[in-house]
N, CA, C and O atoms as CSV, one atom per row, in Angstrom:
chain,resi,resn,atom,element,x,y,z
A,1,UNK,N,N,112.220,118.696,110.088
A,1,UNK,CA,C,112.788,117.482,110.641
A,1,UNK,C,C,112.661,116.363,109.613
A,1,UNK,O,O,111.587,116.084,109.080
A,2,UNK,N,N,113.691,115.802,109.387
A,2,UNK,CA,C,113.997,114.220,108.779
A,2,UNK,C,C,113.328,113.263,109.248
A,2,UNK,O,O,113.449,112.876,110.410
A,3,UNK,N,N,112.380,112.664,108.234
A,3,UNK,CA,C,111.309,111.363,108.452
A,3,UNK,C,C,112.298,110.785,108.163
A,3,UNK,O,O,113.121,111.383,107.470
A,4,UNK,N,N,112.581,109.337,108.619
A,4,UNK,CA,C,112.975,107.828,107.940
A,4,UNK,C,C,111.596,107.373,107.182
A,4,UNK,O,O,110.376,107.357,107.349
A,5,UNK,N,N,112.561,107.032,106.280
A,5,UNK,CA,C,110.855,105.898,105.355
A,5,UNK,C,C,110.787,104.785,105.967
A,5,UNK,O,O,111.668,104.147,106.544
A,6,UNK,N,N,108.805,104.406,105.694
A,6,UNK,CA,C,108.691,103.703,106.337
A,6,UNK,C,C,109.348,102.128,106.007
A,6,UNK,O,O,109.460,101.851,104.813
A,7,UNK,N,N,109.762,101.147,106.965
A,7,UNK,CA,C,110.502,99.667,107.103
A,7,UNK,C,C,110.023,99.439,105.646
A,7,UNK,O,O,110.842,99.311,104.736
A,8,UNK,N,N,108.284,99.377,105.375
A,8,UNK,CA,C,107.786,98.398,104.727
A,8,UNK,C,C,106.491,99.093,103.813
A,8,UNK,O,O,105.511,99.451,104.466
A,9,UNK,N,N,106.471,99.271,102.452
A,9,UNK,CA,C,105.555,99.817,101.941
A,9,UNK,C,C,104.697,99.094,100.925
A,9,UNK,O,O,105.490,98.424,100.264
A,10,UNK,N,N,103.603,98.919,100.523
A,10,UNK,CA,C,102.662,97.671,99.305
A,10,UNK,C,C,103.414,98.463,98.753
A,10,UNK,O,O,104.235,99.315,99.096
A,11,UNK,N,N,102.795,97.837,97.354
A,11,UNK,CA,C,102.542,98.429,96.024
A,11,UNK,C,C,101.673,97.806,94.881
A,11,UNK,O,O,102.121,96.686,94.637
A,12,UNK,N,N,100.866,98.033,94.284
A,12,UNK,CA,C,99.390,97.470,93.779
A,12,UNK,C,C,99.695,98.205,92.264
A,12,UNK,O,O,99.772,99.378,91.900
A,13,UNK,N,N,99.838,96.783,91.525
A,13,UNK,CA,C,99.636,97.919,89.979
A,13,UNK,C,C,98.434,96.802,89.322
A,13,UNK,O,O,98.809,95.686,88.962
A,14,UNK,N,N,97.230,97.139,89.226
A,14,UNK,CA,C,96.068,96.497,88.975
A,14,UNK,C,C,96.636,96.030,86.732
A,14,UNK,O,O,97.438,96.555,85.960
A,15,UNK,N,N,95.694,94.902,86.605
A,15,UNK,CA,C,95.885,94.263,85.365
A,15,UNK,C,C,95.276,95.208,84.566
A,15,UNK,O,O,95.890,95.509,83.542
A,16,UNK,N,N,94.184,95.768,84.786
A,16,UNK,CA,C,93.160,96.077,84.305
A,16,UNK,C,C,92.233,97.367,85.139
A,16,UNK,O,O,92.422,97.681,86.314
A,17,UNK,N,N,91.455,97.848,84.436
A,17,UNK,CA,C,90.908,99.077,84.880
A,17,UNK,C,C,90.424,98.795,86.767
A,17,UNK,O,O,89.738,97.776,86.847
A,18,UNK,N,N,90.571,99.229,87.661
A,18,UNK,CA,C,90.547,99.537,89.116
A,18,UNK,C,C,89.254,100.422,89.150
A,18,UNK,O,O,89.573,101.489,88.628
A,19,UNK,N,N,87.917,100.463,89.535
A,19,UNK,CA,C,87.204,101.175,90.115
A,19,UNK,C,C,86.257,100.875,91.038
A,19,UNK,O,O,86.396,99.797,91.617
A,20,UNK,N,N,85.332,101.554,91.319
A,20,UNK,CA,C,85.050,101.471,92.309
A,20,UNK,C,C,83.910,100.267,92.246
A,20,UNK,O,O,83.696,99.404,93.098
A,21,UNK,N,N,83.430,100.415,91.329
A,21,UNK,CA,C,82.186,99.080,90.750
A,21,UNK,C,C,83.470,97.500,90.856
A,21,UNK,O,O,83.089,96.480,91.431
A,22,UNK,N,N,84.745,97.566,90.295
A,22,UNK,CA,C,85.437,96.311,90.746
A,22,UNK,C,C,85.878,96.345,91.983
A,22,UNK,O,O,86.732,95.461,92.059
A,23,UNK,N,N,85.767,96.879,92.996
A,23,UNK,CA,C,86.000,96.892,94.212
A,23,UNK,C,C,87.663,97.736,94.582
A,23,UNK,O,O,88.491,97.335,95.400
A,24,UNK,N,N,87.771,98.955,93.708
A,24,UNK,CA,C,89.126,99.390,94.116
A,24,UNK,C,C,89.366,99.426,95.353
A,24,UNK,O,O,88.609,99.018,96.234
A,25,UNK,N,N,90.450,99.924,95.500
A,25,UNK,CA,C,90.937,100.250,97.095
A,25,UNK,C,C,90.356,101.480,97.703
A,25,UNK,O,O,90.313,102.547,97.090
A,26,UNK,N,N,89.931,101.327,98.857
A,26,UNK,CA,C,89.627,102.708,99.350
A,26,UNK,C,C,90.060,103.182,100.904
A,26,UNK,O,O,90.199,102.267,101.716
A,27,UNK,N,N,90.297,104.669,101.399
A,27,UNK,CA,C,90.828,104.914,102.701
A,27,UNK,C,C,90.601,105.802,102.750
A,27,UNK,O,O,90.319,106.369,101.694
A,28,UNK,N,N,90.551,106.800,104.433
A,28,UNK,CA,C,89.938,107.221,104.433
A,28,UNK,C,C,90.671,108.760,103.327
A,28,UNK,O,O,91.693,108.675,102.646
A,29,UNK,N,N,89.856,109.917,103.447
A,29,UNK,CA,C,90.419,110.974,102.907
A,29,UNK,C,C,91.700,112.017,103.534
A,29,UNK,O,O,92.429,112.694,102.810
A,30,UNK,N,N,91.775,111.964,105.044
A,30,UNK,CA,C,92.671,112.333,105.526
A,30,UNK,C,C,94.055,111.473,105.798
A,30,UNK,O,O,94.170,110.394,106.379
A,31,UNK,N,N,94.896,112.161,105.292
A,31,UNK,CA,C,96.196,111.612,105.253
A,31,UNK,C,C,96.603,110.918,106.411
A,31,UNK,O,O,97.195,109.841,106.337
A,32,UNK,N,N,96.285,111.538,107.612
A,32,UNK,CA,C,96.355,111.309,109.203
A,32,UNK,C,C,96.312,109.336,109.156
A,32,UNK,O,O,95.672,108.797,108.253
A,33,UNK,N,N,97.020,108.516,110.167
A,33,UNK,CA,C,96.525,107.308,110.217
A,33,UNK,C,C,97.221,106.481,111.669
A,33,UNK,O,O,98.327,106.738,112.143
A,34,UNK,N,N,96.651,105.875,111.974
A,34,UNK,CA,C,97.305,104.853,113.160
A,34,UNK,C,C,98.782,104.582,112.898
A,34,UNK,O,O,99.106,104.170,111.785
A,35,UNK,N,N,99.645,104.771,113.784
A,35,UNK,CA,C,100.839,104.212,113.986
A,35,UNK,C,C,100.932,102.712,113.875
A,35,UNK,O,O,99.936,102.408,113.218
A,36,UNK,N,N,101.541,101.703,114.142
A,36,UNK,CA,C,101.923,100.654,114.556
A,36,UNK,C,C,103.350,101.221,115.199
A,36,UNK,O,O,104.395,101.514,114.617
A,37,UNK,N,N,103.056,101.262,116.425
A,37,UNK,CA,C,104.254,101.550,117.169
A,37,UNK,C,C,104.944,100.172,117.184
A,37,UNK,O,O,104.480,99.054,117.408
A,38,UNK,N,N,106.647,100.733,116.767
A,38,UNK,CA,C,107.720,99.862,116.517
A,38,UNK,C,C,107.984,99.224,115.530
A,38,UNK,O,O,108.907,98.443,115.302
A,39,UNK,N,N,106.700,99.751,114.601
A,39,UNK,CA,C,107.045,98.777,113.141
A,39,UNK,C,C,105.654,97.732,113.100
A,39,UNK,O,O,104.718,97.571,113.883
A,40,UNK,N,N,106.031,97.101,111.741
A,40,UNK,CA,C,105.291,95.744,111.764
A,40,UNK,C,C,106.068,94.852,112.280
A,40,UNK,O,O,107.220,94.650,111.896
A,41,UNK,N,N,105.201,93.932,113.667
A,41,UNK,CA,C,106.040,93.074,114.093
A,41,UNK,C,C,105.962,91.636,113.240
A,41,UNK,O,O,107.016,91.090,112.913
A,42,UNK,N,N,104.586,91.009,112.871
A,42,UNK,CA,C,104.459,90.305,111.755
A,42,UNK,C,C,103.312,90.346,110.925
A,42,UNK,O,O,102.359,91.110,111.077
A,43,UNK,N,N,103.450,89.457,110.006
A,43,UNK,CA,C,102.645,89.260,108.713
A,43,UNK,C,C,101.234,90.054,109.151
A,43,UNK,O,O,100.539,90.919,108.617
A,44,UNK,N,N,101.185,89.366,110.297
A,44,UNK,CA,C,99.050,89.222,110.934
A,44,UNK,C,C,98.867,91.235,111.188
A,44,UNK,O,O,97.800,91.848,111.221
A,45,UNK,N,N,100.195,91.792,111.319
A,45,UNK,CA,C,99.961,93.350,112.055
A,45,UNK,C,C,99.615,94.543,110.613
A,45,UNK,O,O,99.420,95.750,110.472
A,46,UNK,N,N,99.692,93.350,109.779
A,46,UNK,CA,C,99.532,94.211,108.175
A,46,UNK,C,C,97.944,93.959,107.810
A,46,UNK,O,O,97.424,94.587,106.888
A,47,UNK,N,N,97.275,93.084,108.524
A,47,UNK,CA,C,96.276,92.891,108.149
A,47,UNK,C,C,95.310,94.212,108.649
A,47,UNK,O,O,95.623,95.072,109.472
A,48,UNK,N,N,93.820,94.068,107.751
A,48,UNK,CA,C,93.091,94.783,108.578
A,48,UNK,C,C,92.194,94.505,109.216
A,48,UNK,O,O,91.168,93.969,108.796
A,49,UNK,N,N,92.527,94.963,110.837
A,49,UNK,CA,C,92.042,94.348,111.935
A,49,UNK,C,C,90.768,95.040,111.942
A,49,UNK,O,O,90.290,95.746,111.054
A,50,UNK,N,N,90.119,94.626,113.472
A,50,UNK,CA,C,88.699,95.085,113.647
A,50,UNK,C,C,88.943,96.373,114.049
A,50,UNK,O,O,88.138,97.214,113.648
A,51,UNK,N,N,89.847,96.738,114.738
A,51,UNK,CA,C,90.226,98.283,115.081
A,51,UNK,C,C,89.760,99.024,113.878
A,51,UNK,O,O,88.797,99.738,113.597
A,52,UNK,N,N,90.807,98.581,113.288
A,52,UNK,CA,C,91.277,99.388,112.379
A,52,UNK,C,C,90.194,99.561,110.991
A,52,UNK,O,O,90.242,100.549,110.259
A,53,UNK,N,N,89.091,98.253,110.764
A,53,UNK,CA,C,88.033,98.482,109.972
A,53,UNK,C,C,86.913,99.289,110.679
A,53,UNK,O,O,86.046,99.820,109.985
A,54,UNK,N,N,86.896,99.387,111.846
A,54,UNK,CA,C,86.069,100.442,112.232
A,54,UNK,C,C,86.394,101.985,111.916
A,54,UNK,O,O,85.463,102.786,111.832
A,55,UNK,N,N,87.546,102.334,111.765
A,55,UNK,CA,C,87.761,103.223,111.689
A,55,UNK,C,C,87.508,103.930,110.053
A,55,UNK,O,O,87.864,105.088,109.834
A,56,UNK,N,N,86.789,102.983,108.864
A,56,UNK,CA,C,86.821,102.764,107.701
A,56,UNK,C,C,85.122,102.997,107.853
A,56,UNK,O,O,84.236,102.161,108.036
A,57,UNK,N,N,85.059,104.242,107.725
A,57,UNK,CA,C,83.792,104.987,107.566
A,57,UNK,C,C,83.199,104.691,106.340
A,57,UNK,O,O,83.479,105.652,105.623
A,58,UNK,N,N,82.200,103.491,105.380
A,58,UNK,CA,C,82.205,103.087,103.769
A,58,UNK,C,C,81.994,104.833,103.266
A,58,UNK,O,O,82.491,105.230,102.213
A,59,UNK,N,N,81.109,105.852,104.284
A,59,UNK,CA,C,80.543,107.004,103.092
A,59,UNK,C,C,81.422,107.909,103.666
A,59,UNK,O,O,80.953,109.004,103.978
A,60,UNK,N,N,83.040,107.606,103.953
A,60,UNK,CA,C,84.011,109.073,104.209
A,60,UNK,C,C,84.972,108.370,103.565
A,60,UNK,O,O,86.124,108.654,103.893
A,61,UNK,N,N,84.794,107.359,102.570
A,61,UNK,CA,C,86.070,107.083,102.234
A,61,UNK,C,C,86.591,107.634,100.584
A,61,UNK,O,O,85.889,108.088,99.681
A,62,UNK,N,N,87.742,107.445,100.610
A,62,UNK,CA,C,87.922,107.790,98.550
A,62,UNK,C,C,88.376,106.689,98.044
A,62,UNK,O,O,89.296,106.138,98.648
A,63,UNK,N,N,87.896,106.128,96.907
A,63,UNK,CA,C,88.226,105.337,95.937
A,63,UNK,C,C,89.807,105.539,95.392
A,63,UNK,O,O,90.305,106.665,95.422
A,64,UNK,N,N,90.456,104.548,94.964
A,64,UNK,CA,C,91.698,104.919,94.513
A,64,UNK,C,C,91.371,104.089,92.883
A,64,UNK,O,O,91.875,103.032,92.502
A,65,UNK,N,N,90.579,104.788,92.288
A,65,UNK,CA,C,90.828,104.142,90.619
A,65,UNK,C,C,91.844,104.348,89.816
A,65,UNK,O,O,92.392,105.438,89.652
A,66,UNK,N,N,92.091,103.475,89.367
A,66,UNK,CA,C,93.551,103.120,88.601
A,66,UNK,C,C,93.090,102.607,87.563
A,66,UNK,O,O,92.266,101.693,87.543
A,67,UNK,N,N,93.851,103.446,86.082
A,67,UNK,CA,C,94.203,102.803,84.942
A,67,UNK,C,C,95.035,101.825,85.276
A,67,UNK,O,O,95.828,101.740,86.213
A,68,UNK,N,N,94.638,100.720,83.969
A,68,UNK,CA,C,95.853,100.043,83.533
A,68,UNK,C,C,97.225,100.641,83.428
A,68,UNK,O,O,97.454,101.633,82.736
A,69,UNK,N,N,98.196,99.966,84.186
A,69,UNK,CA,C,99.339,100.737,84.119
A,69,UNK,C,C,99.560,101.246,85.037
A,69,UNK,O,O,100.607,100.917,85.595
A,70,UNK,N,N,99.071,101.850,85.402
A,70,UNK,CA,C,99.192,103.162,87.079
A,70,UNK,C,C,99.642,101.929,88.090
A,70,UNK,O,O,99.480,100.715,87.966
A,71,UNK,N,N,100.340,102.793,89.255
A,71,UNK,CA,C,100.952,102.041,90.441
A,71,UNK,C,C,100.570,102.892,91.558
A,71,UNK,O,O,100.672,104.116,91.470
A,72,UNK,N,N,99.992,102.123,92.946
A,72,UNK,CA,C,99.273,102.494,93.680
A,72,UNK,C,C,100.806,101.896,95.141
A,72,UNK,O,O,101.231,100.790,95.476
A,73,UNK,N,N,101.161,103.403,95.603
A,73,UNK,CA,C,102.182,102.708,97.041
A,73,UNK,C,C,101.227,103.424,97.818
A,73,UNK,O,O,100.290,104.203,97.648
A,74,UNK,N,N,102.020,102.676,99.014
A,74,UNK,CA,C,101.073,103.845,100.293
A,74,UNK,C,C,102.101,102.840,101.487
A,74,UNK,O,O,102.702,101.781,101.304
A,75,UNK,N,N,101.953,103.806,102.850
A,75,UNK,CA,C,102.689,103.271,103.754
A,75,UNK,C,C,102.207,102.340,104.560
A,75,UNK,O,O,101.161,102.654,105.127
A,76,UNK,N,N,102.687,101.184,104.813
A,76,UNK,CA,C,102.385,99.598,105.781
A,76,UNK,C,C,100.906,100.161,106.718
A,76,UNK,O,O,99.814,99.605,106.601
A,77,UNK,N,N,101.113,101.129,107.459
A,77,UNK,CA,C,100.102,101.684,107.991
A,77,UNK,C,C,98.739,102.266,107.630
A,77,UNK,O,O,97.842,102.537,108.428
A,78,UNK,N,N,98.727,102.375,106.656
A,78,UNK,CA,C,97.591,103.450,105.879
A,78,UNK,C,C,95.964,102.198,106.293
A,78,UNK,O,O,95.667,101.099,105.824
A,79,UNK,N,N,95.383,102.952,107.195
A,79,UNK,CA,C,93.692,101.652,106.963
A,79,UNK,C,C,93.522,102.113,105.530
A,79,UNK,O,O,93.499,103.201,104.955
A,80,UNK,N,N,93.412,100.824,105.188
A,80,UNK,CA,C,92.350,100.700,103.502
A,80,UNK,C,C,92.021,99.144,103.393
A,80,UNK,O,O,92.543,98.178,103.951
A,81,UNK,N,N,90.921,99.245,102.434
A,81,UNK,CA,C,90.495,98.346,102.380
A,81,UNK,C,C,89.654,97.902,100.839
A,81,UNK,O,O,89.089,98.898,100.387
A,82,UNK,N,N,89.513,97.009,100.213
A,82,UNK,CA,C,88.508,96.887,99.035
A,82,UNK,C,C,87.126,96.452,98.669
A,82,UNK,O,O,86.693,96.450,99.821
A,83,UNK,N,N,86.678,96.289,98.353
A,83,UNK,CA,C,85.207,96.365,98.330
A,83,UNK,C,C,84.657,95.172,97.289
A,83,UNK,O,O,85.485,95.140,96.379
A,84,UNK,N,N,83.618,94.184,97.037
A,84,UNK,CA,C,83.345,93.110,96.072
A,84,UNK,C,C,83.722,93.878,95.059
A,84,UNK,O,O,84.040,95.052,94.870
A,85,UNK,N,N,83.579,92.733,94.363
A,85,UNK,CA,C,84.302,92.971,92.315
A,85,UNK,C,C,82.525,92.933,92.367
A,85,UNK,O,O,81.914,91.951,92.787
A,86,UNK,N,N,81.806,94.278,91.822
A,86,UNK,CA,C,80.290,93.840,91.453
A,86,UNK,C,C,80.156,94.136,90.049
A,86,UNK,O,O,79.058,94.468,89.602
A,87,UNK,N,N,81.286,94.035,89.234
A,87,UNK,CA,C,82.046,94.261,87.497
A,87,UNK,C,C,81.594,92.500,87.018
A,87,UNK,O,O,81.325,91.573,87.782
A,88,UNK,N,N,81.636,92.497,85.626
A,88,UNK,CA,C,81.613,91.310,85.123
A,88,UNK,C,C,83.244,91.529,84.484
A,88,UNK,O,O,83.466,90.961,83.414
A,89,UNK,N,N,84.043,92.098,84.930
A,89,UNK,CA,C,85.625,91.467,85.007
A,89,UNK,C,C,86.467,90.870,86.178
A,89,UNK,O,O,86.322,91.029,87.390
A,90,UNK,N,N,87.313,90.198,85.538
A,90,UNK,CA,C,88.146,89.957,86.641
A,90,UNK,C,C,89.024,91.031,87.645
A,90,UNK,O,O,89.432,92.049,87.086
A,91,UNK,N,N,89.218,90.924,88.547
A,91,UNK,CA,C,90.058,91.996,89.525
A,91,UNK,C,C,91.603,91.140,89.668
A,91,UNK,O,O,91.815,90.304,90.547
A,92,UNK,N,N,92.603,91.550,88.610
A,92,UNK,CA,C,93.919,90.870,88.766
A,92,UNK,C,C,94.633,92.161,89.016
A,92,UNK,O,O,94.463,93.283,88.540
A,93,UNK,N,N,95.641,91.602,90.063
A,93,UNK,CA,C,96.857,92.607,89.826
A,93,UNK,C,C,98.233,92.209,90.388
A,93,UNK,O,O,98.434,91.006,90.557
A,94,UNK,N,N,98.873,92.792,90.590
A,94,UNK,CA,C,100.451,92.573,91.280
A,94,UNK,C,C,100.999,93.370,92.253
A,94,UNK,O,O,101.469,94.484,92.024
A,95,UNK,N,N,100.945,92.653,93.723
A,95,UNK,CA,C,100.842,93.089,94.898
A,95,UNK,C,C,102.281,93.337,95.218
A,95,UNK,O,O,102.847,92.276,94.954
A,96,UNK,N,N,103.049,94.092,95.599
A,96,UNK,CA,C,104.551,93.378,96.203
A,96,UNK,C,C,104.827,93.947,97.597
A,96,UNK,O,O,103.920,94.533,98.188
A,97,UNK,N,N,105.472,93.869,97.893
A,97,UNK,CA,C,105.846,95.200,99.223
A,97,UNK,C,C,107.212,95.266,99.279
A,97,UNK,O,O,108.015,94.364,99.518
A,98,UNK,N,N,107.427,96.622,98.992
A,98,UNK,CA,C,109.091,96.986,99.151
A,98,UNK,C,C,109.579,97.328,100.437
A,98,UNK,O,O,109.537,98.465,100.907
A,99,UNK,N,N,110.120,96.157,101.091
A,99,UNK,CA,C,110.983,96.512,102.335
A,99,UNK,C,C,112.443,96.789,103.088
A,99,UNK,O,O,113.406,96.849,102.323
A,100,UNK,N,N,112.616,96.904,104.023
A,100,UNK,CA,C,114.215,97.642,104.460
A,100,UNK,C,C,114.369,95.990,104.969
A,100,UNK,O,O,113.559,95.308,105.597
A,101,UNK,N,N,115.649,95.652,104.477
A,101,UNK,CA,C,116.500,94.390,104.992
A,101,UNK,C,C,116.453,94.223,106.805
A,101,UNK,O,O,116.920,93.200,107.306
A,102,UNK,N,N,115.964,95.113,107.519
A,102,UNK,CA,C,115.916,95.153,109.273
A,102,UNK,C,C,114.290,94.249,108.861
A,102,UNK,O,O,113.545,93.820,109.742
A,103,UNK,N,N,114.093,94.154,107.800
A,103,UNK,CA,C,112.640,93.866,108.268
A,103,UNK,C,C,112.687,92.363,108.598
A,103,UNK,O,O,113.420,91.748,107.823
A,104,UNK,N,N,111.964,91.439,109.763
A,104,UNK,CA,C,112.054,90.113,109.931
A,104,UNK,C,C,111.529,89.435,109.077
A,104,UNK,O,O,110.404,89.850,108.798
A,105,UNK,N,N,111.934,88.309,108.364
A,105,UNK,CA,C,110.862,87.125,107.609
A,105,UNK,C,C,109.680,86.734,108.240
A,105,UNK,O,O,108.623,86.441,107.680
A,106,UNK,N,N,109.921,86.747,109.457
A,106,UNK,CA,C,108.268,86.370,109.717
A,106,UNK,C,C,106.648,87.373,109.717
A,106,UNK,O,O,105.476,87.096,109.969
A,107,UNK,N,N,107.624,89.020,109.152
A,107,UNK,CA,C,106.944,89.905,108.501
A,107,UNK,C,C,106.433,89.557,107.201
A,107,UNK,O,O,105.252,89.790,106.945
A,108,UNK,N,N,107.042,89.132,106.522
A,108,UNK,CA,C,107.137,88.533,104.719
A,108,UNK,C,C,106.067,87.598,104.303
A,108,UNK,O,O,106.424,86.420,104.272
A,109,UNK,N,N,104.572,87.896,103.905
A,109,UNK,CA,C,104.091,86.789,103.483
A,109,UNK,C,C,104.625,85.379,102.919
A,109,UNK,O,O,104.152,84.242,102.924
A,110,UNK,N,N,105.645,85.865,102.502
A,110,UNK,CA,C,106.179,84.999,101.191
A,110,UNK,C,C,107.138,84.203,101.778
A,110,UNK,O,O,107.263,82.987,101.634
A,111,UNK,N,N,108.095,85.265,102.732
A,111,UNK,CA,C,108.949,84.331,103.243
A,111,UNK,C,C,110.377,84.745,102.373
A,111,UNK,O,O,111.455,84.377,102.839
A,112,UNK,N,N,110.326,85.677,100.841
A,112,UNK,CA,C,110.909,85.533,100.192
A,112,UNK,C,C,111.169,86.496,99.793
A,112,UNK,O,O,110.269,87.336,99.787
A,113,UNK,N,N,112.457,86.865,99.281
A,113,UNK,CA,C,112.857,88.968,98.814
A,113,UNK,C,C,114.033,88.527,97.946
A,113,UNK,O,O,114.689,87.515,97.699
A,114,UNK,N,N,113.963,89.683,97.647
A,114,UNK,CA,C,114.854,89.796,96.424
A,114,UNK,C,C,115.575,91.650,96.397
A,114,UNK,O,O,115.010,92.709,96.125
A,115,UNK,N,N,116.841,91.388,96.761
A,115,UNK,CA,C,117.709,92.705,97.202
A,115,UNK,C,C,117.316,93.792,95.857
A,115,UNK,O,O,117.831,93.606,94.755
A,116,UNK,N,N,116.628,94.599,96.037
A,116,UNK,CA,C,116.313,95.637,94.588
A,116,UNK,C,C,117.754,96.801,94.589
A,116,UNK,O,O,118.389,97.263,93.641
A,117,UNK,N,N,117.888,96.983,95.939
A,117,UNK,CA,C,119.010,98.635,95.920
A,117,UNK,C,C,119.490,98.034,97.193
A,117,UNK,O,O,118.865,97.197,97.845
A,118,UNK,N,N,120.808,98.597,97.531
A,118,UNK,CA,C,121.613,98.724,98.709
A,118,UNK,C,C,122.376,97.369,98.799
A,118,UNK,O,O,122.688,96.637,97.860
A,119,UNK,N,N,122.641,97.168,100.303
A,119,UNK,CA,C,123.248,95.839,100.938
A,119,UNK,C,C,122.460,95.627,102.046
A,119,UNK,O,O,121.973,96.438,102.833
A,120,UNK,N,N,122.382,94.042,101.986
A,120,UNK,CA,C,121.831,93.563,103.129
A,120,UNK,C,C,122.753,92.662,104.269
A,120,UNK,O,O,123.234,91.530,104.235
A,121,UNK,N,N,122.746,93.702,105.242
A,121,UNK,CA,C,123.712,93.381,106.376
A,121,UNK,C,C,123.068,92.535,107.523
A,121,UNK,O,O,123.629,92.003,108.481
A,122,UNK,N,N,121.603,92.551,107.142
A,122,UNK,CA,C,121.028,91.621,108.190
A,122,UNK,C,C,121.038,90.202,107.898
A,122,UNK,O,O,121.483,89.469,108.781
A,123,UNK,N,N,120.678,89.744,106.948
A,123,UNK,CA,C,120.664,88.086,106.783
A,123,UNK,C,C,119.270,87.430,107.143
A,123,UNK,O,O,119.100,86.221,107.301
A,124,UNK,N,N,118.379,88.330,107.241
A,124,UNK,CA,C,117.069,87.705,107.122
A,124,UNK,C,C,116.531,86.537,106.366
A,124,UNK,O,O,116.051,85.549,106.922
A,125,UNK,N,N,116.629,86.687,105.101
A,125,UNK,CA,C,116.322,86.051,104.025
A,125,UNK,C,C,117.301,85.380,102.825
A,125,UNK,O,O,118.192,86.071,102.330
A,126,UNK,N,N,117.138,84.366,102.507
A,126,UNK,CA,C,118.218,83.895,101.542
A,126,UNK,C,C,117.340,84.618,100.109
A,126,UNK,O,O,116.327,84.310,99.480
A,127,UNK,N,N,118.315,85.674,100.033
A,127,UNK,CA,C,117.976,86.638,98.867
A,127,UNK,C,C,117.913,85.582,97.375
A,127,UNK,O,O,118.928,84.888,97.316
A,128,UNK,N,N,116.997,85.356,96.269
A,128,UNK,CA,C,116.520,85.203,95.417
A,128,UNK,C,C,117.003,86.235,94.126
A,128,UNK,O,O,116.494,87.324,93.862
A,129,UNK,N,N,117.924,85.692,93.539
A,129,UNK,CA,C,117.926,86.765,91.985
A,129,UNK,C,C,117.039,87.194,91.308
A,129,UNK,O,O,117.278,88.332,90.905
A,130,UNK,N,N,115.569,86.553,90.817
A,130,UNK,CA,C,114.415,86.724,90.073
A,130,UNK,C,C,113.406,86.659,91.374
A,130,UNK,O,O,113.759,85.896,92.274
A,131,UNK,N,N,112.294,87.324,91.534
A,131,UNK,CA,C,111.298,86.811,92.181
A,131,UNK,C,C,109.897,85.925,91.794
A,131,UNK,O,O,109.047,86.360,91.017
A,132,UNK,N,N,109.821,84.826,92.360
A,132,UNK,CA,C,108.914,83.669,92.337
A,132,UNK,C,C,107.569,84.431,92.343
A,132,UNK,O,O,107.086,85.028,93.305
A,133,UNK,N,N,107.101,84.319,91.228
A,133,UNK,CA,C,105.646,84.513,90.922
A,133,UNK,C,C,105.024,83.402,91.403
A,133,UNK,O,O,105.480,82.264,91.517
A,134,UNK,N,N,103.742,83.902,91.729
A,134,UNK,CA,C,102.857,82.989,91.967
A,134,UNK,C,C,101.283,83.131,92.119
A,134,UNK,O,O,100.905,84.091,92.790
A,135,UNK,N,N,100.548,82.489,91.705
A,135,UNK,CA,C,99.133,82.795,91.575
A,135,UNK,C,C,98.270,82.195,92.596
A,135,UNK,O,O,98.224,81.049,93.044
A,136,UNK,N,N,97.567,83.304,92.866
A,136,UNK,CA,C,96.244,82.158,94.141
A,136,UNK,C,C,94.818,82.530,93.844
A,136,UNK,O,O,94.927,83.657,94.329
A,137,UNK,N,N,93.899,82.503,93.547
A,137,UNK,CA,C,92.497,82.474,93.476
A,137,UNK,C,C,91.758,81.831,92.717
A,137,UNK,O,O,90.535,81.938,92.808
């Protein structure tokens, strides 16, 4: 049977070396994970809730270390979570999330997209040619 992909997926490509001493990402080891039945309805349903950090066993989980360079997707749903930077480097990287045009703006941290493939027949967003970088920490 034919999956649809999911609405809305991250994607994490770290600046710099990702491990577990800088606080990589971690989830659990089985692929298995909570639904969000109907989708993400907004921004707050991407977060990770208390449910859903309980379910984030710290000694059943796997590290996702990443070279420089490497790109880390996974689906809107997946519990994970990261852990302190206890490194004397910085933890930079570039977060994005690639989504399906059905998806609402008030899903969109940003508020802001930029059409990569297809057509967008919904009109969610006043599509952007370049996307607006921006820094916070």
């Amino acid at each position: 049977a034919r999956r649809d992909p999911p609405p809305l997926f991250p994607v994490t490509r770290p600046h710099g070396e990702s491990t577990d001493e800088s606080g990589a990402c971690r989830s659990p080891p089985d692929p298995t994970r909570p639904e969000l039945v109907g989708g993400p309805k907004d921004r707050f349903t991407l977060t990770l809730t208390k449910e859903a950090a309980a379910q984030l066993d710290a000694n059943a989980t796997v590290h996702n270390d990443m070279a420089p360079g490497m790109l880390s997707m996974h689906h809107f749903s997946t519990v994970h979570s990261s852990g302190p930077n206890r490194s004397d480097r910085r933890r930079v990287a570039f977060v994005g999330r690639y989504m399906s045009p059905a998806i609402s703006q008030e899903t969109a941290e940003s508020g802001q997209a930029v059409l990569v493939r297809g057509h967008d027949t919904h009109k969610h967003f006043a599509l952007k040619e370049r996307f607006p970088m921006t820094w916070t920490g």
